[in-house]
Structures are given as structure tokens and as C-alpha cells.
C-alpha positions as CSV (number, residue, x, y, z in Angstrom):
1,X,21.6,-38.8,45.1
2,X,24.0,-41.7,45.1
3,X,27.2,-41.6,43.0
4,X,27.7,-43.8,40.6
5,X,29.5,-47.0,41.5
6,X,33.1,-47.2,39.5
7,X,34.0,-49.9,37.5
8,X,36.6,-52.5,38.8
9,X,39.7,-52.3,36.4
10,X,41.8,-55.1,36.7
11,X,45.7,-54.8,34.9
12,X,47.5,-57.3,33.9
13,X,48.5,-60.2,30.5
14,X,45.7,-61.5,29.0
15,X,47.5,-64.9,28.4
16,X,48.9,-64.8,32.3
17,X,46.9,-67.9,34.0
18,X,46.4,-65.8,37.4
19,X,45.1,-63.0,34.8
20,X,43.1,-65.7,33.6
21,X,41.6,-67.0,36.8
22,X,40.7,-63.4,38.4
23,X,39.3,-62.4,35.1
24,X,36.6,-65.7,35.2
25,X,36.2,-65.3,38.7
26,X,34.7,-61.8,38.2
27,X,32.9,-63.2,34.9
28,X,31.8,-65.6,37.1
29,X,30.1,-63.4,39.8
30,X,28.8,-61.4,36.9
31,X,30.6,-58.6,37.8
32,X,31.4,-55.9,35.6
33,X,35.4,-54.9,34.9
34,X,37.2,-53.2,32.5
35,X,40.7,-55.0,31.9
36,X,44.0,-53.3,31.1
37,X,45.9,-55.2,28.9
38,X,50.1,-54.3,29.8
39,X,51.1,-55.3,26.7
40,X,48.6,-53.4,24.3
41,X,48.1,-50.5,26.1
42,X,51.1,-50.1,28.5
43,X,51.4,-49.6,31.9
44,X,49.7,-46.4,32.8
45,X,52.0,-43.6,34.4
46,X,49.5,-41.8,36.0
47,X,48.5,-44.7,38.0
48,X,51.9,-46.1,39.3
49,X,52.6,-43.5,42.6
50,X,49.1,-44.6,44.0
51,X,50.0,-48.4,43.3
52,X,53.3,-47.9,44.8
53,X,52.0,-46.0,47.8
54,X,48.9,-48.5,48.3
55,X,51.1,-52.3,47.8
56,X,55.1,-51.0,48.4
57,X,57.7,-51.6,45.5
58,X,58.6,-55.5,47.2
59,X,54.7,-56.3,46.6
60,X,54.8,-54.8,43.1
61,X,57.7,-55.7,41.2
62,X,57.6,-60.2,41.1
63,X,61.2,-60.6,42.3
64,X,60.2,-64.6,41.3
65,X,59.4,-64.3,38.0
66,X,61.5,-65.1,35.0
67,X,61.3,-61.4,33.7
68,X,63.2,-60.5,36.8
69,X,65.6,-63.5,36.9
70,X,66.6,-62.3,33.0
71,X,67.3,-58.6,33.7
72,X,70.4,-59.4,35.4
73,X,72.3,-57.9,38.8
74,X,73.1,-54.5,37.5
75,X,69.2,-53.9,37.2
76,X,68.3,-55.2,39.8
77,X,70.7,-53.3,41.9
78,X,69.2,-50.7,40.2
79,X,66.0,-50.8,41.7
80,X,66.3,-48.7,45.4
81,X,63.5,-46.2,45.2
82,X,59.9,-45.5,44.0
83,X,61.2,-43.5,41.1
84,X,63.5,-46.8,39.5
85,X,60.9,-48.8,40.6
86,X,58.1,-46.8,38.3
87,X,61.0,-46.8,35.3
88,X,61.6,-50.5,35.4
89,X,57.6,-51.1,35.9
90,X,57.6,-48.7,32.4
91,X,60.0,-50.6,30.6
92,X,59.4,-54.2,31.9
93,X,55.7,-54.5,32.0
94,X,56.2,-58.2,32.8
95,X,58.1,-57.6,35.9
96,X,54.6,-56.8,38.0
97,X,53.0,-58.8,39.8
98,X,49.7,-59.7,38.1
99,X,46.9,-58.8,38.4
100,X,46.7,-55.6,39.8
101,X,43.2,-55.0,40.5
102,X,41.9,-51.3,41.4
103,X,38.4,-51.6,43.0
104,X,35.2,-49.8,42.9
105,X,36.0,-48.5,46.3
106,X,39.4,-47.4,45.3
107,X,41.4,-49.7,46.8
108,X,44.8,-51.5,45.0
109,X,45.1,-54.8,45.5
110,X,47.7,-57.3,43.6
111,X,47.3,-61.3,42.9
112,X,44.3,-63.5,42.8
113,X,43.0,-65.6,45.5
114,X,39.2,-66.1,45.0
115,X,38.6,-65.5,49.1
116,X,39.9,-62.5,49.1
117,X,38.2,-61.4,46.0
118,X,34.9,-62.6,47.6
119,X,36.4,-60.2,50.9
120,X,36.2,-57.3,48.8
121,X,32.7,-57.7,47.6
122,X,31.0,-58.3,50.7
């Protein structure tokens, strides 16, 4: 008996345009995914050791982005373990790297770049 395949559940902003793009390019390949919405439904606590573990804090938290920028250098000094990563992750959805994508398979990956989407599927 084969298990049943898991759904891809991708995390992110719906009105993020690399949120935007992985989310069509799945459409796309008529693939089905269940999306995660940050800002609705939060960043899910259970799930942030394993991203953490799988990417690295440096991959995770967008050290680029404007949410980061605006934080200021007390918070950012702030941030020197897993545990005050997963806290600032909590409290600044914005500040990860979008999307995160879990696959069928298990595996975390962060970003969109349709090769390495198409990577995953083959």
C-alpha cells in the first residue's frame, strides 16, 4: 500500500510578488498546495526548529528587507541564537524570507526560482 502523497504548503504574504510568482508557478504545473498566509494566520511555532534546522537563521530571517532595516541595531543585535531568531520570526512575520515552501517530501526550502522548483518535482 502506498502512503498518501502530502500536500506542498507554501508560507508566506499573499500580496509579496515572489509569494506571487511561486504561488502561479505551482498553479501553473497544476499542482496542488495549501498556502499559509503569515499575516492571517501567523507564523506557526511548531514549525520554526525544523525550518531553522533545515535553512540556518542567515537563510531565514531577510537581513535585506525593509522590515529588518526598520527594527533598528538594538534588535538586530539581538538576534544571536535559534531561540531570538524563532521570537523575532513570532513577532516580525515580515522579517522571513518568503516563501518558505515545505514539500511533499519533507524538505524546507526558502525563495522562488522556477528551476529549482521544477528540481524538486522531477
Amino acid at each position: 500500500m502506498m502512503a498518501a502523497m502530502k500536500t506542498i504548503e507554501l508560507f508566506g504574504i499573499p500580496n509579496c510578488d515572489t509569494v506571487k510568482k511561486a504561488r502561479d508557478w505551482l498553479s501553473a504545473q497544476g499542482l496542488d498546495y495549501r498556502f499559509h498566509d503569515f499575516k492571517k494566520q501567523g507564523v506557526p511555532a511548531e514549525l520554526l526548529p525544523g525550518w531553522l534546522l533545515a535553512l540556518g537563521r542567515d537563510t531565514l530571517i531577510n537581513r535585506k528587507g525593509p522590515t529588518w532595516r526598520n527594527l533598528g541595531p538594538e534588535v538586530h543585535a539581538s538576534v544571536v541564537d535559534e531561540a531570538s531568531a524563532m521570537a523575532l520570526m513570532q513577532t516580525h512575520s515580515s522579517v522571513i524570507k518568503r516563501p518558505v515552501v515545505v514539500w511533499a517530501d519533507g524538505t524546507v526550502t526558502v525563495g522562488f526560482k522556477p528551476e529549482l522548483f521544477a528540481e524538486r518535482l522531477a
